[in-house]
C-alpha positions in Angstrom: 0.0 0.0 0.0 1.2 3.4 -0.9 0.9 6.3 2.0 1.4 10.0 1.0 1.3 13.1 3.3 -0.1 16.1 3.2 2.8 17.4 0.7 2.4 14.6 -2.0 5.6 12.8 0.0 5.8 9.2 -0.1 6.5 7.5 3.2 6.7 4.0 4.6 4.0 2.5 7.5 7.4 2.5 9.8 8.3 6.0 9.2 4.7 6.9 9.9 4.8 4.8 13.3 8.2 6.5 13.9 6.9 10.2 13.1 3.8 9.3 15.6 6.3 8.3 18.4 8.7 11.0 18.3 5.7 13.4 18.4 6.1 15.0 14.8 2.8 13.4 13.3 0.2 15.6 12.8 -3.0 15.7 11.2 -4.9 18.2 9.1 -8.3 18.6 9.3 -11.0 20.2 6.4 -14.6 19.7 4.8 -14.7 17.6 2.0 -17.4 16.1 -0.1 -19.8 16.2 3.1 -17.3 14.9 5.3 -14.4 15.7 7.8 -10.9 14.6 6.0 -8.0 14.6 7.5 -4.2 14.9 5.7 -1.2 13.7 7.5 2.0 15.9 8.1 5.3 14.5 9.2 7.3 17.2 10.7 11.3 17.4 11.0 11.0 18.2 14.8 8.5 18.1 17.5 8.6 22.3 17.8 7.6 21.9 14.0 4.8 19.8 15.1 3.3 21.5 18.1 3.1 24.9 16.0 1.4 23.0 13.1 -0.8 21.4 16.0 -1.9 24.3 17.0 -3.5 25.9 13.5 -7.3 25.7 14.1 -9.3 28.2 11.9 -13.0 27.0 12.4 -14.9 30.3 13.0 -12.7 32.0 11.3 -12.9 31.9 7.8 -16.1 33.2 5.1 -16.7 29.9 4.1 -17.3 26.7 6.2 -15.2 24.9 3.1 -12.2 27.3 4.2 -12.1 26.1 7.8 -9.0 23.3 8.6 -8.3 22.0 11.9 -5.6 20.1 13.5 -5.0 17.1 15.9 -2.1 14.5 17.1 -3.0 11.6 16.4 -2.7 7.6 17.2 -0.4 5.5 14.6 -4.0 4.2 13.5 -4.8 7.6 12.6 -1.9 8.4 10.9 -1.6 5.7 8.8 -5.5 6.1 7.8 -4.9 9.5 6.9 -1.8 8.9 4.6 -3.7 5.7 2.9 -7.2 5.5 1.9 -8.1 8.8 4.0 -9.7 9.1 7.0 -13.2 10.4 8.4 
């Protein structure tokens, strides 16, 4: 199975399991298609990863389709979000 992140990068179920560990695994959260979606980013340090963490612009934007969200999430997570997607 192929798993991608957020930035088109291809990485391996280990490296996600690693990232996720470490603490630089987070993932992004949006509408889509009548659904929550989530994207996963793999950070070069755990700073990196708390400040991406932290981005939350519900309420914030004109259009409810604008809005993203993130979360840290659990190696099941990650991995769902860098396959198939997850929702």
């Amino acid at each position: 199975m192929t798993y991608t992140t957020m930035s088109g990068s291809d990485v391996s179920k280990s490296e996600i399991k690693t990232a996720v560990a470490e603490g630089r695994a987070v993932l992004r959260w949006s509408h889509g298609n009548w659904r929550n979606v989530a994207s996963l980013i793999i950070c070069a340090d755990v700073e990196t990863a708390q400040l991406e963490a932290s981005v939350d612009t519900v309420g914030e934007c004109w259009s409810m389709a604008d809005e993203c969200w993130s979360s840290i999430p659990s190696v099941t997570e990650a991995i769902r979000a860098a396959g198939p997607g997850l929702s």
